[in-house]
C-alpha positions as CSV (number, residue, x, y, z in Angstrom):
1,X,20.3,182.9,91.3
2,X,20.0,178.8,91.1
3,X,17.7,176.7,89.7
4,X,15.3,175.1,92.4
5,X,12.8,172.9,92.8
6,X,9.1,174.0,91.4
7,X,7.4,175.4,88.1
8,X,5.7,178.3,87.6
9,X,2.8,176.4,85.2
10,X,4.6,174.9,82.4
11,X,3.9,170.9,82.8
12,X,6.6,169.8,80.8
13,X,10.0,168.5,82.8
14,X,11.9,171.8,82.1
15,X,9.2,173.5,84.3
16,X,10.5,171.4,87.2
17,X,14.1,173.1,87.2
18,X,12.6,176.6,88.0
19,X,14.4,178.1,85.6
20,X,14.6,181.6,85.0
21,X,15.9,184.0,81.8
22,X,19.5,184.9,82.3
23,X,20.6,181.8,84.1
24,X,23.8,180.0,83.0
25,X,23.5,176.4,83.1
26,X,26.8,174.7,82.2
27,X,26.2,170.8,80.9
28,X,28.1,167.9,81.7
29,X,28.5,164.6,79.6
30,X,26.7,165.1,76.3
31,X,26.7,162.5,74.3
32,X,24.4,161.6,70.8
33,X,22.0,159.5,73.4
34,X,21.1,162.8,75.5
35,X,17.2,164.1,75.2
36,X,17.8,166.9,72.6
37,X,14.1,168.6,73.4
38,X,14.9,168.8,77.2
39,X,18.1,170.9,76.4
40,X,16.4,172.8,74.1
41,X,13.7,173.8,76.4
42,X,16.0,174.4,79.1
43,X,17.8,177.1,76.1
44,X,14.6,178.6,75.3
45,X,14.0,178.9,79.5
46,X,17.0,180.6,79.8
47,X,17.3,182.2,76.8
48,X,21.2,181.3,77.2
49,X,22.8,178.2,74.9
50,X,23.9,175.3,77.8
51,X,27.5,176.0,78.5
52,X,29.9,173.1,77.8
53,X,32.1,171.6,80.4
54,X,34.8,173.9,79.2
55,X,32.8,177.1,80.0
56,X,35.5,179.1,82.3
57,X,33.3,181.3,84.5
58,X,30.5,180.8,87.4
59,X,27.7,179.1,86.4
60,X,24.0,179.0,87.9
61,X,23.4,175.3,87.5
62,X,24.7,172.4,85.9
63,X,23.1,169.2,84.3
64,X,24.9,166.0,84.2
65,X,24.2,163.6,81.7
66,X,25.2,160.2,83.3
67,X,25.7,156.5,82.3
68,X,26.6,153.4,84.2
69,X,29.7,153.1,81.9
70,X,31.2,157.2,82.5
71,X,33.4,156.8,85.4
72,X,33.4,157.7,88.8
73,X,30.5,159.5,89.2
74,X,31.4,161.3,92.7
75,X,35.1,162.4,91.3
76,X,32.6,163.8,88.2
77,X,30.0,165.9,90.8
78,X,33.0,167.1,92.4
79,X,34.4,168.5,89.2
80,X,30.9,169.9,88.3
81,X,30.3,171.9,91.4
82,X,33.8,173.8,90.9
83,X,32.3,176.7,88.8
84,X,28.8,176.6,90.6
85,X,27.4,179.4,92.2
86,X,26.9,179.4,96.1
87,X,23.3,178.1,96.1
88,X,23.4,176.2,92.7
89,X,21.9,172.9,91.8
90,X,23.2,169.9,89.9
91,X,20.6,168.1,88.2
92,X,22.0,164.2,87.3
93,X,20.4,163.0,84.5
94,X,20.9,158.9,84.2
95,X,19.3,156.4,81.5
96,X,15.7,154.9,83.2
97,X,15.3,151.3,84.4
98,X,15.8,149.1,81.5
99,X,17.5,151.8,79.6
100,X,21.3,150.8,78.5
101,X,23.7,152.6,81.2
102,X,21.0,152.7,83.8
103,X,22.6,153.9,87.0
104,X,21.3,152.2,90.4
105,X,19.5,155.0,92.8
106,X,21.8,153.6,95.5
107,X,24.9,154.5,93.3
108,X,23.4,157.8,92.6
109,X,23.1,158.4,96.7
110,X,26.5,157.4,96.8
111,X,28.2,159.6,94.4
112,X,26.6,162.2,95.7
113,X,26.8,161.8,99.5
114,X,30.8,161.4,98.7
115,X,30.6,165.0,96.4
116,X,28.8,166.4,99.6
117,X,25.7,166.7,97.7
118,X,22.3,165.5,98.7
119,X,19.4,164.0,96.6
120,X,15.8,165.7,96.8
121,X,14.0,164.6,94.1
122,X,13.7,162.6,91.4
123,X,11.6,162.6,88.1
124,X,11.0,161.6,84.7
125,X,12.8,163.2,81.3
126,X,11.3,161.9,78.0
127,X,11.4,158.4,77.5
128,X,14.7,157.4,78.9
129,X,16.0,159.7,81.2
130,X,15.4,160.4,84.8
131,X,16.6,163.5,86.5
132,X,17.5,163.8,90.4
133,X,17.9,167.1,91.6
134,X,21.6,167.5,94.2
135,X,22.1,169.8,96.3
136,X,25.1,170.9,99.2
137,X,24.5,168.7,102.1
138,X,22.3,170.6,104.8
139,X,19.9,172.4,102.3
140,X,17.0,171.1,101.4
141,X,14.6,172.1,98.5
């Protein structure tokens, strides 16, 4: 099963990753700045902690926290899709305009077109975050 696009009612951001119980969502690029109630509610989603980039086994989804300073982000996307499920989404999480380490949407296409992923949409996280959902090339949420 893989996180899509869509809510079932819930208006917060979490309600956007069409999250279900049981799903295993590993998480990419934690870091002190990260939006500690959007992980939690994607936990309490779930009901599963956020595996860690470590996490050995196939995954449902992934989140990727990113900043303008973390490397090359399409060598990172390529590492993050390695355990994901056939059908799985990446959701890139970068610092908002203005925000220190903001990452330049055209930089984000970039990354991705070069991971063979695909941007479909892109929305707002607390007060400096902005997600932008990836998917494989050719499918289209």
């Amino acid at each position: 099963m893989a996180i899509q696009e869509g809510g079932t009612g819930d208006t917060g951001p979490v309600s956007r990753l069409a999250l279900t119980p049981g799903l295993v969502i590993q998480e990419f690029g934690y870091d002190d700045d990260c939006d500690s109630a959007f992980r939690v509610a994607i936990a309490e989603t779930t009901g599963e902690e956020l595996a860690d980039e470590d996490f050995g086994d196939v995954t449902d989804g992934a989140i990727v926290w990113f900043r303008a300073d973390d490397g090359d982000l399409a060598d990172l996307l390529m590492d993050v899709q390695t355990l994901l499920d056939d059908g799985g989404t990446v959701w890139l999480l970068t610092p908002k305009a203005g925000v220190t380490g903001h990452v330049e949407p055209r930089d984000v296409g970039e990354g991705a077109s070069l991971a063979g992923l695909h941007a479909t949409s892109t929305f707002v996280i607390g007060e400096n975050w902005t997600a932008t959902q990836l998917v494989e090339k050719g499918r289209h949420k």
